[in-house]
RODO-2510 file (C-alpha; in nm, 4 decimals, decimal comma):
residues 440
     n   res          X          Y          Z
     1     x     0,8427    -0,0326    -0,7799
     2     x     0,9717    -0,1798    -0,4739
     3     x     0,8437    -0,5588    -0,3753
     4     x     0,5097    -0,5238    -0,0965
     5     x     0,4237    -0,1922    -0,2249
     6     x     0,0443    -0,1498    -0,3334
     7     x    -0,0191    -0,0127    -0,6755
     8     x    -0,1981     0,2823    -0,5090
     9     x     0,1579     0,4227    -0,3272
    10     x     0,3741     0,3360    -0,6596
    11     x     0,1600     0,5449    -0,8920
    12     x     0,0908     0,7780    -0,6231
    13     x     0,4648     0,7646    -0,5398
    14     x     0,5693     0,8231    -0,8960
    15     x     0,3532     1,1102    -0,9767
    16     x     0,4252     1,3122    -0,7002
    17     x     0,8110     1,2903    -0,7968
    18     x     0,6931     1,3815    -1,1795
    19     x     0,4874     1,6852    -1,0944
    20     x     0,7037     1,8335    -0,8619
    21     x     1,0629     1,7573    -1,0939
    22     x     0,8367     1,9110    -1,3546
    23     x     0,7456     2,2156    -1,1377
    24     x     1,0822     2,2619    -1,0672
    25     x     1,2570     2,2266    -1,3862
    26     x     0,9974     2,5219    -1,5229
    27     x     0,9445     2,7324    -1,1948
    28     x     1,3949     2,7051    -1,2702
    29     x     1,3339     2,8127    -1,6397
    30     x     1,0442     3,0376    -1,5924
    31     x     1,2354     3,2449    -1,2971
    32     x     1,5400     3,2464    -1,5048
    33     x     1,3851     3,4182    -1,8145
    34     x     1,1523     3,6437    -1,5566
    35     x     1,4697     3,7595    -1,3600
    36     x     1,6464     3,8736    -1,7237
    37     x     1,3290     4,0153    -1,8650
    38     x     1,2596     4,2388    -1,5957
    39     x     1,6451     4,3248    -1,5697
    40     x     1,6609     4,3946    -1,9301
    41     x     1,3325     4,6214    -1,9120
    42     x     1,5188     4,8334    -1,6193
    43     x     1,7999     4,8620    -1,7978
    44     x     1,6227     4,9842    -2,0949
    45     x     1,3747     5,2493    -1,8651
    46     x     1,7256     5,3798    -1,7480
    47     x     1,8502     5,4395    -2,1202
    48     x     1,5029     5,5961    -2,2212
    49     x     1,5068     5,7949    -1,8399
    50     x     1,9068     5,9381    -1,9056
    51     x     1,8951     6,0172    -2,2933
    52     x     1,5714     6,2158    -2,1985
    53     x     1,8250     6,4396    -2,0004
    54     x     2,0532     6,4754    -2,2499
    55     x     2,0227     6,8745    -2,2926
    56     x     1,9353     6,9320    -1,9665
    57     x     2,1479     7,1635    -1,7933
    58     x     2,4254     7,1029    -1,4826
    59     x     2,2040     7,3461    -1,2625
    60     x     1,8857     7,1494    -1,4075
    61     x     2,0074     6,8156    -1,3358
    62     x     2,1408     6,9372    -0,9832
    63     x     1,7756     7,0247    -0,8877
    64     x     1,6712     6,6654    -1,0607
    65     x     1,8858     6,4738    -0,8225
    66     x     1,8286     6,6229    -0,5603
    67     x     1,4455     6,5586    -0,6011
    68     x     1,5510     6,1995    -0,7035
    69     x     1,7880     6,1079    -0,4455
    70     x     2,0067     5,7874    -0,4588
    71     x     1,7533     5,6020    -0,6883
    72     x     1,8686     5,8335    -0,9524
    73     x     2,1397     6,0499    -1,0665
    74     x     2,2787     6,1808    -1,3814
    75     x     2,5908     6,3835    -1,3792
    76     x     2,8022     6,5273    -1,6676
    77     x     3,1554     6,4979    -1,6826
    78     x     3,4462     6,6396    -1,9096
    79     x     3,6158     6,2568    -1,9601
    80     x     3,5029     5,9208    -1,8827
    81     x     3,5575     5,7891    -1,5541
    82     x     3,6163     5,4411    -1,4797
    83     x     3,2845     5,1961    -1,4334
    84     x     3,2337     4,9011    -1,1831
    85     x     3,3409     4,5805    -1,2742
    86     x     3,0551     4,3078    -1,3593
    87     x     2,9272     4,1954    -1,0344
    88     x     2,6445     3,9820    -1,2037
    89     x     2,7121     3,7061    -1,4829
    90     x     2,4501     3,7871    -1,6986
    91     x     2,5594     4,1462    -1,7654
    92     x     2,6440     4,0213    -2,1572
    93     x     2,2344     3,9876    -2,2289
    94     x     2,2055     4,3194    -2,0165
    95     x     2,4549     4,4948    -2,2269
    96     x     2,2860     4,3737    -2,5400
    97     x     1,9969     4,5196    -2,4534
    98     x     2,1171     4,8361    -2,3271
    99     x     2,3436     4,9018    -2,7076
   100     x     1,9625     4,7991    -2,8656
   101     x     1,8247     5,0624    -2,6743
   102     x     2,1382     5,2912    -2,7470
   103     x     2,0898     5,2246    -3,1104
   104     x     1,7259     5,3059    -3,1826
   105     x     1,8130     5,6617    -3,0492
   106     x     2,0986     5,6733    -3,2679
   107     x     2,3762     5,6466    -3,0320
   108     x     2,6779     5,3895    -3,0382
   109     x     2,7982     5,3235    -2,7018
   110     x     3,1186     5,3987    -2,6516
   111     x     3,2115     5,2193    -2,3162
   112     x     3,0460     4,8904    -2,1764
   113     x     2,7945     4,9080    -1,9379
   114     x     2,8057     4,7872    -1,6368
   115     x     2,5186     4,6404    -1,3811
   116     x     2,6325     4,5464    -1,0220
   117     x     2,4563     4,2195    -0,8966
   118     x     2,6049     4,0254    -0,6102
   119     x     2,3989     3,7042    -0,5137
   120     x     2,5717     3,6661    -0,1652
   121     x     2,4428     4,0000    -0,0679
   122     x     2,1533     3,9699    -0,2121
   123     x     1,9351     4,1881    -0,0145
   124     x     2,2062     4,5254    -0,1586
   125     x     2,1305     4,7799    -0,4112
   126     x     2,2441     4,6903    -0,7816
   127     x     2,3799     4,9614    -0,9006
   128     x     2,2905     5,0107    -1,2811
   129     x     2,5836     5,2865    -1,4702
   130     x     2,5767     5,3961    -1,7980
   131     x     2,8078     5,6530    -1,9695
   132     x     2,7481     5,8071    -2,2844
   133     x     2,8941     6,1051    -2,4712
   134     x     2,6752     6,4224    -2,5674
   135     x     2,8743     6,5562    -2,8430
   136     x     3,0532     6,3653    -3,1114
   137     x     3,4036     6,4802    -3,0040
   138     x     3,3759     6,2878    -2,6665
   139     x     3,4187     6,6487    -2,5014
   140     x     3,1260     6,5881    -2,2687
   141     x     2,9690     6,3104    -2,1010
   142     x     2,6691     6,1915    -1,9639
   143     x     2,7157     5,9669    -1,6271
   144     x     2,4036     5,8389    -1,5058
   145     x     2,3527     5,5617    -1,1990
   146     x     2,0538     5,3841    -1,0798
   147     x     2,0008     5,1739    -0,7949
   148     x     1,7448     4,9409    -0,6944
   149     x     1,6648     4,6269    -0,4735
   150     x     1,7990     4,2901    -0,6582
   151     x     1,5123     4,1501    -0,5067
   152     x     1,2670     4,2762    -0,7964
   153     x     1,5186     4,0604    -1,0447
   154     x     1,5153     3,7648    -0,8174
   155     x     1,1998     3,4936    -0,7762
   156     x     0,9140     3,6137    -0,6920
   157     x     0,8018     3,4303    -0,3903
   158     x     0,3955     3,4987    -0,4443
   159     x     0,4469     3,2971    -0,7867
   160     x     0,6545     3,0379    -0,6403
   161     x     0,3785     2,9752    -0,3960
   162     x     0,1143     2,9524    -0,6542
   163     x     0,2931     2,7678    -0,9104
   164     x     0,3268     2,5244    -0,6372
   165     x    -0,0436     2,4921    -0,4868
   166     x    -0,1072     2,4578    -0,8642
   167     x     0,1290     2,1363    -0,8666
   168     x    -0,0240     2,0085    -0,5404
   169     x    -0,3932     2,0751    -0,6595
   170     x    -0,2926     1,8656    -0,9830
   171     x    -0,1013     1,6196    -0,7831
   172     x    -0,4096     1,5643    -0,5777
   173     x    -0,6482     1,5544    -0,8668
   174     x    -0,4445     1,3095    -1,0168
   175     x    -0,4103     1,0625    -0,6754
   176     x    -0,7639     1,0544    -0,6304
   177     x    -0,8174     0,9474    -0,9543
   178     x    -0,5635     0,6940    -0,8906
   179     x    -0,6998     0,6144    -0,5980
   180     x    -1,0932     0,5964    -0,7523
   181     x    -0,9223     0,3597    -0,9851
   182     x    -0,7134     0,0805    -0,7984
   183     x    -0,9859     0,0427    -0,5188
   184     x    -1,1480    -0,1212    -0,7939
   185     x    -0,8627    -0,3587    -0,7979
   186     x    -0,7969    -0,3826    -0,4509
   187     x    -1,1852    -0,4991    -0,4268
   188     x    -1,1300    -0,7823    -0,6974
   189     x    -0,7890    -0,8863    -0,4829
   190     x    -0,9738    -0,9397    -0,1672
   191     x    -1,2783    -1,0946    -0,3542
   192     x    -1,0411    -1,3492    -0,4802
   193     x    -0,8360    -1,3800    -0,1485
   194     x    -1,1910    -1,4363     0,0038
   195     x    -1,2728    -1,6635    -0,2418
   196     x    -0,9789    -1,8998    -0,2231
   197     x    -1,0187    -1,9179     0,1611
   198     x    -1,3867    -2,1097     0,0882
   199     x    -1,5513    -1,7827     0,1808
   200     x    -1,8502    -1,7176    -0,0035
   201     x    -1,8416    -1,3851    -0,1117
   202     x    -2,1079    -1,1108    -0,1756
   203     x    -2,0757    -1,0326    -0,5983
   204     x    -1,9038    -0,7667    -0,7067
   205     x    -2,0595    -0,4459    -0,8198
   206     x    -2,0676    -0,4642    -1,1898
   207     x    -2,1783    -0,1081    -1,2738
   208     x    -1,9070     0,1033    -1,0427
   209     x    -1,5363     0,2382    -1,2016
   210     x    -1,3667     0,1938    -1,5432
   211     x    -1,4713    -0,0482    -1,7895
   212     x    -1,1945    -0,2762    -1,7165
   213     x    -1,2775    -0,2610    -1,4006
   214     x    -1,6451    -0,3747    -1,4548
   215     x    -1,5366    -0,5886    -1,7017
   216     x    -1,3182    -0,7804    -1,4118
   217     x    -1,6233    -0,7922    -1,1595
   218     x    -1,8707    -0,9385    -1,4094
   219     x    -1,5981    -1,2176    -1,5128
   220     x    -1,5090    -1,2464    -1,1219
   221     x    -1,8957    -1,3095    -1,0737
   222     x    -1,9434    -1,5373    -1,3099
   223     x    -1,6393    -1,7190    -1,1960
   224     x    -1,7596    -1,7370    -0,8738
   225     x    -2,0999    -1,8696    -0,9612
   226     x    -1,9495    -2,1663    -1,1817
   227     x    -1,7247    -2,2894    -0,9148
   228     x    -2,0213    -2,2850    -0,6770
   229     x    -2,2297    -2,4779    -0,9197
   230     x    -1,9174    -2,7070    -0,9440
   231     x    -1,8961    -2,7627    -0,5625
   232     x    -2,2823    -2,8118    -0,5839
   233     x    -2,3177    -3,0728    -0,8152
   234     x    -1,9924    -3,2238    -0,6031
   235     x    -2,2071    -3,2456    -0,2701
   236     x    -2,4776    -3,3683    -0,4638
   237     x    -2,2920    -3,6361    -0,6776
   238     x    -2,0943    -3,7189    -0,3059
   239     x    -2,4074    -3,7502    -0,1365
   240     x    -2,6072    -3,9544    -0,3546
   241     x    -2,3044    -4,1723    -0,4076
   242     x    -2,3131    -4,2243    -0,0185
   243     x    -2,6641    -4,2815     0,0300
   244     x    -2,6217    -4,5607    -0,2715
   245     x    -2,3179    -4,6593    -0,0691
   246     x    -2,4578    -4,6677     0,2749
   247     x    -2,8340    -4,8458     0,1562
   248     x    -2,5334    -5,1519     0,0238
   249     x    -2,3854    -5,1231     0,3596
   250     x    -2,7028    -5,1593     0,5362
   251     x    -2,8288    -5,4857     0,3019
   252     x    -2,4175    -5,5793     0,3716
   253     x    -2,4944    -5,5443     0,7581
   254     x    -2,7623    -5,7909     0,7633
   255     x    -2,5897    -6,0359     0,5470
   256     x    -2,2855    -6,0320     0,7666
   257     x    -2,5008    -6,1125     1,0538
   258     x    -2,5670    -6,4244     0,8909
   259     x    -2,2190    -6,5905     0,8623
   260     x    -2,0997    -6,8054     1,0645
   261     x    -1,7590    -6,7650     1,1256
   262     x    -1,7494    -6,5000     1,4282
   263     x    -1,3865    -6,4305     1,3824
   264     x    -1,4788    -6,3296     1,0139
   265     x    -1,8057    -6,1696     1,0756
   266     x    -1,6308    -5,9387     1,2889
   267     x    -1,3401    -5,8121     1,0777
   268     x    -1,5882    -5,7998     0,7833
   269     x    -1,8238    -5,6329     1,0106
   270     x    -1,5318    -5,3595     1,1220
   271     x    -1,4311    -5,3066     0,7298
   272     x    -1,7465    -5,2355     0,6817
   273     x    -1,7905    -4,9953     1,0019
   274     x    -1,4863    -4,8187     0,8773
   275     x    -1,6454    -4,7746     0,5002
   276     x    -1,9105    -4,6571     0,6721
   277     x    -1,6807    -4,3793     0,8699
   278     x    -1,4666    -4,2244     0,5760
   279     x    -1,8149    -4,1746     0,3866
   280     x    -1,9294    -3,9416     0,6407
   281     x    -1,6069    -3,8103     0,6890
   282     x    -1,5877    -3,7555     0,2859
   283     x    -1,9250    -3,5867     0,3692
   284     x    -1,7945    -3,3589     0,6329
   285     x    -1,5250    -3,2318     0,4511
   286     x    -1,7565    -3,1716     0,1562
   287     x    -1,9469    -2,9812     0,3208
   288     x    -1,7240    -2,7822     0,4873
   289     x    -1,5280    -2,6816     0,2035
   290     x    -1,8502    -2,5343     0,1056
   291     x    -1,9531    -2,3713     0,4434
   292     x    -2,2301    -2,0709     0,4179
   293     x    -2,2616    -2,0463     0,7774
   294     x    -2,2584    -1,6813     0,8954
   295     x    -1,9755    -1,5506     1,0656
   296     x    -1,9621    -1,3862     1,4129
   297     x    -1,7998    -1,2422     1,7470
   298     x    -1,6531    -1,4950     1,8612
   299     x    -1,6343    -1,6027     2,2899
   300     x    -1,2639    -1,8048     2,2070
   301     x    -1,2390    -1,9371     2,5839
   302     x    -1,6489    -2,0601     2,5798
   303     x    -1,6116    -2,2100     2,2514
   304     x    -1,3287    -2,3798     2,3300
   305     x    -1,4012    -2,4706     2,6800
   306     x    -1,7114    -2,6749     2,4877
   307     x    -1,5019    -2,8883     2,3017
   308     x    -1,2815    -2,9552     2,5862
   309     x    -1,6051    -3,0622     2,7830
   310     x    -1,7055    -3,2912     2,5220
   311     x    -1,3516    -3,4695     2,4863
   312     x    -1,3453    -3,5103     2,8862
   313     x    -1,7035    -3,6664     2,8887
   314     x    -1,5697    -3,9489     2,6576
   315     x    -1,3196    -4,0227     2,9044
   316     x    -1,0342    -3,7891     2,7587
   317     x    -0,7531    -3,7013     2,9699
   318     x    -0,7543    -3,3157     2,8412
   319     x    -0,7251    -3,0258     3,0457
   320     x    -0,7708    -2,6104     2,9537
   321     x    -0,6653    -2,3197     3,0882
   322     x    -0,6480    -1,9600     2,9293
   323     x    -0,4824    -1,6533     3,0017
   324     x    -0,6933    -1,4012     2,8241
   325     x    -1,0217    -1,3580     2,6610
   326     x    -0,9849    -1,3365     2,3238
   327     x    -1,2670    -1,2581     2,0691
   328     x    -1,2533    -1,3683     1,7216
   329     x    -1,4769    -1,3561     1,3822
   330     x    -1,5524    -1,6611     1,2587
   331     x    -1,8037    -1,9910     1,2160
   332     x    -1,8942    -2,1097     1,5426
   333     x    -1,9709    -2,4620     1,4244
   334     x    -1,6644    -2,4752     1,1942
   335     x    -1,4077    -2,3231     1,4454
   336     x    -1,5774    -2,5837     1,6854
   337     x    -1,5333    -2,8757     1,5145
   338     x    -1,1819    -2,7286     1,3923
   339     x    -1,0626    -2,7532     1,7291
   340     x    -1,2176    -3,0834     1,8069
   341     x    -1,0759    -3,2313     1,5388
   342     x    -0,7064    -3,0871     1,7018
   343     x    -0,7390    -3,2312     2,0280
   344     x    -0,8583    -3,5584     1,9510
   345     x    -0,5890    -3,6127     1,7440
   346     x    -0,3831    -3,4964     2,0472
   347     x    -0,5237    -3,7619     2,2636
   348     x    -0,5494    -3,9816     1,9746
   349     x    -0,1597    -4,0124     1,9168
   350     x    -0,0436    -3,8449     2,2555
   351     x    -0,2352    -3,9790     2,4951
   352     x    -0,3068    -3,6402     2,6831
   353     x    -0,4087    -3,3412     2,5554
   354     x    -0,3158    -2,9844     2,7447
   355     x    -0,4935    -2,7135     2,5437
   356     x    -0,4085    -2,3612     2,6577
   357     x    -0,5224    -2,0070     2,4972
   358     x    -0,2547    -1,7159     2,5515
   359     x    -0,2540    -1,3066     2,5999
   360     x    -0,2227    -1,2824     2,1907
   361     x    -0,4632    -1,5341     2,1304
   362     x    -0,2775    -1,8006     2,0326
   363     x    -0,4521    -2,1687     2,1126
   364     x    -0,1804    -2,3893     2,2231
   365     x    -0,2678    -2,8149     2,1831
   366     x     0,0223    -2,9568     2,4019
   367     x     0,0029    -3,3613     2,3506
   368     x     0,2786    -3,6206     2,5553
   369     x     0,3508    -3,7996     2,2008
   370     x     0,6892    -3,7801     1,9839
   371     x     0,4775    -3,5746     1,7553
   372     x     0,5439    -3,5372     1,3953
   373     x     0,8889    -3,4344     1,1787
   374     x     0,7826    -3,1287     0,8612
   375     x     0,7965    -3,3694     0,6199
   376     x     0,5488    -3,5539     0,7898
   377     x     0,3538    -3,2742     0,8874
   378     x     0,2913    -3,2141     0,5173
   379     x     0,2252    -3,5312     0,3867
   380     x    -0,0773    -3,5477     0,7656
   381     x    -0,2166    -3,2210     0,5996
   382     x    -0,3469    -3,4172     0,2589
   383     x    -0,6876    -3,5436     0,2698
   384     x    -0,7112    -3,9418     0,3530
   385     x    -0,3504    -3,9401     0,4367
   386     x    -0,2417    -4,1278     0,7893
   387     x     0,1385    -4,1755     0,8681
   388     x     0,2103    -4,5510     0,9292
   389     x     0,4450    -4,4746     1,1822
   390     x     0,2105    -4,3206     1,4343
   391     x    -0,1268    -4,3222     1,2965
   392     x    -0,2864    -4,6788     1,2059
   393     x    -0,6668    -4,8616     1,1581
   394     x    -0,6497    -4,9705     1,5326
   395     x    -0,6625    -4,6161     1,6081
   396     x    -0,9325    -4,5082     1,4031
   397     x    -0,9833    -4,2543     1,1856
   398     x    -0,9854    -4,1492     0,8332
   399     x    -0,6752    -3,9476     0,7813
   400     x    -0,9214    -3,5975     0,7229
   401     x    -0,9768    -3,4823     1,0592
   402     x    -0,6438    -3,2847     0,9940
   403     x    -0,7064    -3,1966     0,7296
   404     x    -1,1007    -3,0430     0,7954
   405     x    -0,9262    -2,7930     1,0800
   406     x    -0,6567    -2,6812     0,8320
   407     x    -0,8937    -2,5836     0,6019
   408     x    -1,1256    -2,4021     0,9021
   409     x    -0,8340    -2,1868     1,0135
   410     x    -0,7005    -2,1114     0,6699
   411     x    -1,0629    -1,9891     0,5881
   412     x    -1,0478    -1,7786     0,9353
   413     x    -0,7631    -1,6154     0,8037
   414     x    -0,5149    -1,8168     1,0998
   415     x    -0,2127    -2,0129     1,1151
   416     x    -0,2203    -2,3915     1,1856
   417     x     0,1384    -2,4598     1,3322
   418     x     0,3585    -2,7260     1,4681
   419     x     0,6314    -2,7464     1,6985
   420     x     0,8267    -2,9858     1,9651
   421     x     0,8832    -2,8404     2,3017
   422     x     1,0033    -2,9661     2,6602
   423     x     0,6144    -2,9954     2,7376
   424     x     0,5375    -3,1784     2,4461
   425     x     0,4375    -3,1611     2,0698
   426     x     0,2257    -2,8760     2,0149
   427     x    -0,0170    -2,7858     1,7657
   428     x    -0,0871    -2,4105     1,7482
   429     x    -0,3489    -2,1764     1,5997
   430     x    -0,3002    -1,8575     1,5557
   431     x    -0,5414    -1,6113     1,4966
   432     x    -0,3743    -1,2322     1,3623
   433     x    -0,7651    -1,0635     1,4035
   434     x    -0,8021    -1,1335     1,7723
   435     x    -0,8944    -0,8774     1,9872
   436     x    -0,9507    -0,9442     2,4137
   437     x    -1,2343    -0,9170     2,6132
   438     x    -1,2681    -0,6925     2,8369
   439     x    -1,4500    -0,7688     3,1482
   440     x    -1,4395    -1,1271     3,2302
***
């Protein structure tokens, strides 16, 4: 089995090759012991036909072959005359046959018989001659030749044909079995690719295929409902551990209103501010991770056009242009805040932020900063991770903004990529499913 082939084409692949090395290797055998068996039964009809003839006449057997033509003759003769040599190389099973047949009327052959089969002219007579004496001094002989088509010893091509629908109906019969049977499978592999992505995903049927296969879906459902209780009672632990934290904050807030030292009230106050911030943020990503919103056709250039709008009305220098229309399947509110999340980083850490949406689909975040090495990149991509080089407090921030659009796109099914360019460093997301509008 060759690597990125489905289990459907190498079963499918290696049963095909079985039944038809099978159908050869008999249809070989079979046509082989055919071809002699009907070769030996002429052979034998001639022996029966010529000893019939034995006290027939010379005027008698004139009249015969005449009637008969070249099909059949039988001539006597006062010696033996020379015989063809062997044209065919299974005249030894042939001759056996023939001396059998010589024997059970009581005659010992006293020459070898010969039967004329040439393959590379396949479509001549074989000529079939047998010579035996008529009295036991050898005074008198009985020559007798028949001819025929080889054809009627060769494969017969209304059996081949059948033999080999019968392979093909079997080969089929067999597929879609296959076929009935890894569907199953293929079901439980996207299930779980879905799965993994944060998708929730409809169950599984239970009472459809083999029993392993049902067996799978019920433990793939149950699976699925334990993790869900697991991110449940994860919200729910989060968010009462942020209201408990944020009622503190509040009594906090009014107590730091009290001291006197402005200088310290207000770097208690932004601590406290900033608390305040990566609980929500802990929130968001919570909740995300856990998304049920429904997906939809997506408008790509109105979506993003919004967030751009947004950005600009907070006094962002960030500009958009597109070149097509594409239309994706997705979250609206996740792919939203997915991209928001990108381009205020861009004008976060590069100052400007150029986002541009190509022909394929691609969205294209070009910022003016010195962007971010792959080692970097990976370490930005954890959750509450910010690079001390470029990304500090002053800035604000939680280090999971990142991190929430990573996990939007994978769950979309796109590509969150990064790359330095003579515009800038660029943050791209690609999207495989996207299709174009037409019309706009």
């Amino acid at each position: 089995m060759k690597a990125g082939q489905s289990l459907f084409f190498s079963i499918a692949a290696w049963v095909a090759a079985g039944f038809i090395l099978l159908h050869a290797v008999f249809f070989i055998y079979w046509g082989h012991e055919r071809m002699l068996a009907r070769a030996e039964t002429f052979a034998e009809g001639i022996v029966d036909r010529t000893l019939s003839l034995r006290n027939m006449a010379p005027s008698e057997l004139a009249k015969l072959n005449a009637l008969s033509g070249p099909a059949f003759n039988v001539r006597r003769l006062m010696q033996p005359q020379p015989l063809p040599e062997r044209g065919w190389p299974h005249n030894d099973e042939i001759e056996q046959a023939v001396h059998d047949r010589l024997a059970a009327w009581g005659f010992a052959p006293v020459e070898t018989v010969r039967f004329g089969y040439t393959l590379r002219r396949h479509r001549q007579p074989a000529a079939f001659h047998l010579l035996i004496p008529t009295d036991p001094a050898g005074n008198e002989w009985l020559h007798a030749v028949a001819r025929t088509d080889t054809t009627r010893f060769g494969y017969d091509v209304a059996s081949a044909l059948f033999t080999m629908l019968s392979v093909l109906t079997a080969i089929f019969l067999v597929l879609y079995a296959t076929r009935r049977t890894t569907r199953y499978i293929s079901a439980l592999a996207d299930g779980a690719e879905q799965f993994g992505s944060g998708l929730n995903v409809a169950p599984l049927p239970e009472n459809q295929g083999p029993v392993e296969a049902r067996r799978a879906s019920r433990k793939f459902n149950e699976m699925q409902r334990r993790v869900a209780a697991l991110l449940d009672q994860h919200i729910q632990m989060l968010g009462a551990v942020s209201h408990d934290l944020r009622t503190i904050a509040t009594r906090m807030g009014l107590r730091i209103e009290r001291i006197g030292d402005e200088d310290a009230r207000l770097r208690i106050g932004k601590d406290l501010e900033q608390m305040t911030t990566i609980l929500s943020e802990a929130m968001t990503y919570a909740r995300e991770e856990a998304s049920d919103e429904p997906f939809e056709a997506i408008d790509l250039v109105s979506l993003i056009q919004a967030v751009v709008d947004d950005l600009a009305d907070l006094g962002g220098e960030v500009t958009f242009s597109n070149e097509g229309n594409p239309v994706v399947r997705g979250q609206p509110a996740a792919l939203k805040r997915a991209f928001y999340n990108l381009a205020d980083n861009a004008l976060r850490y590069g100052e400007t932020a150029r986002v541009r949406v190509d022909m394929s689909g691609d969205v294209r975040i070009t910022d003016s900063g010195s962007g971010m090495t792959e080692e970097q990149v990976a370490e930005a991509l954890q959750p509450f991770v910010r690079l001390d080089e470029s990304r500090n407090r002053a800035l604000g921030g939680t280090g999971l903004g990142l991190t929430i659009a990573a996990s939007i796109i994978a769950r979309h099914k796109g590509k969150l990529e990064f790359a330095h360019s003579p515009e800038g460093f660029q943050t791209i997301v690609r999207f495989p499913a996207a299709r174009q509008r037409a019309g706009r």
